[in-house]
C-alpha positions as CSV (number, residue, x, y, z in Angstrom):
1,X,-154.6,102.9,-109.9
2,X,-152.9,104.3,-106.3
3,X,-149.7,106.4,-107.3
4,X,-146.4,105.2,-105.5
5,X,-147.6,107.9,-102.6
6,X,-150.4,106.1,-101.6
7,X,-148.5,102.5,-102.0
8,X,-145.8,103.3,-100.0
9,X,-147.4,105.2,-97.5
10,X,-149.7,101.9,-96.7
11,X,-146.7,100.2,-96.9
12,X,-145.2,102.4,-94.1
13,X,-148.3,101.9,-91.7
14,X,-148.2,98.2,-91.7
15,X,-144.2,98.1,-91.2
16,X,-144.5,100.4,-88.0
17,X,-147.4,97.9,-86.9
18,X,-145.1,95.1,-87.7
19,X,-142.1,97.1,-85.8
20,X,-144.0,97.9,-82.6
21,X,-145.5,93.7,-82.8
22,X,-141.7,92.5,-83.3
23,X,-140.6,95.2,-80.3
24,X,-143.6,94.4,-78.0
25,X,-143.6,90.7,-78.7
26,X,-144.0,89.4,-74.9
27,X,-146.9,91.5,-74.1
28,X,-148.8,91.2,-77.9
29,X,-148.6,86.6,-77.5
30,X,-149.3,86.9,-73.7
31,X,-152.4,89.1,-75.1
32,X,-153.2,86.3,-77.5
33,X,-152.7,83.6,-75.1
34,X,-155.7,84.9,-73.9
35,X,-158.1,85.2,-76.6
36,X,-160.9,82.9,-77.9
37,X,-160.9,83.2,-81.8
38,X,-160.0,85.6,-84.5
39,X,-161.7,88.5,-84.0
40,X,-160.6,88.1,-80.1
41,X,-156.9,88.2,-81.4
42,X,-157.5,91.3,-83.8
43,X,-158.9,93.0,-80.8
44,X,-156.2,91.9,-78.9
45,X,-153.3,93.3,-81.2
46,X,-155.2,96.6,-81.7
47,X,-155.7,96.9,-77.9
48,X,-152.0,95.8,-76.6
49,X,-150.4,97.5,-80.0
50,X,-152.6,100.4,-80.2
51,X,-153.1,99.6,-84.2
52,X,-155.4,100.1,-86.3
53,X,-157.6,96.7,-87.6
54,X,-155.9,96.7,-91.0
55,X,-152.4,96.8,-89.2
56,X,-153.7,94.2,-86.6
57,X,-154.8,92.2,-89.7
58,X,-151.1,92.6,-90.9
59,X,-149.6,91.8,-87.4
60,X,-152.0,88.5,-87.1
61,X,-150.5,87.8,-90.7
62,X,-146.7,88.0,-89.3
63,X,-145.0,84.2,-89.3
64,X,-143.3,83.7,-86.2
65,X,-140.0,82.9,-88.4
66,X,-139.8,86.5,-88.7
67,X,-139.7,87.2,-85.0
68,X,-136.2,87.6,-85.3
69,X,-133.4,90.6,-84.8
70,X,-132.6,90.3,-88.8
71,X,-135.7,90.9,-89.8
72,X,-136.2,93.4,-87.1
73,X,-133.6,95.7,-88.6
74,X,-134.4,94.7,-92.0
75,X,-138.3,96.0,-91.5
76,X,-136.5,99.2,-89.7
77,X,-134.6,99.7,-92.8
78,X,-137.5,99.5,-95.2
79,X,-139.3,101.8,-92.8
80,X,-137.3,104.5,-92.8
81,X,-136.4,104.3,-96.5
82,X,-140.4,104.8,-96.8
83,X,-140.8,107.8,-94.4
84,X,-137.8,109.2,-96.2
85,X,-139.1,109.2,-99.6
86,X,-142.8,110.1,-98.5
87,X,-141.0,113.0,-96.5
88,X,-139.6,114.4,-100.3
């Protein structure tokens, strides 16, 4: 079973993906405008994002709905509450 280090630091790699897709959201849909199918679009994030595929599998995963300055800062928040922790 992963100890609450190894949770929360996977935790902390998808939120920065999520942070930089929410921050560079023109650039990641024109980028995906682009693309042909699935794997085109994971290539896409990780190229424009410069993510790794789990994190591009997490961005890809991201509903529009939360494309939004709320949730921006509430993914921020959760973020640094992570690095904080993992910092102790």
């Amino acid at each position: 079973m992963p100890d609450n280090d190894d949770a929360a630091r996977s935790r902390a790699v998808v939120l920065a993906a999520l942070l930089i897709a929410i921050e560079r959201r023109d650039a990641l849909l024109a980028a995906l405008w682009q693309t042909e199918d699935e794997q085109g679009a994971r290539d896409a994030v990780q190229r424009v994002l410069g993510v790794s595929e789990v994190q591009a599998r997490a961005v890809l995963d991201l509903q529009l709905r939360r494309f939004t300055p709320a949730t921006l800062e509430s993914l921020r928040a959760e973020y640094d509450q992570l690095r904080h922790l993992l910092e102790d």
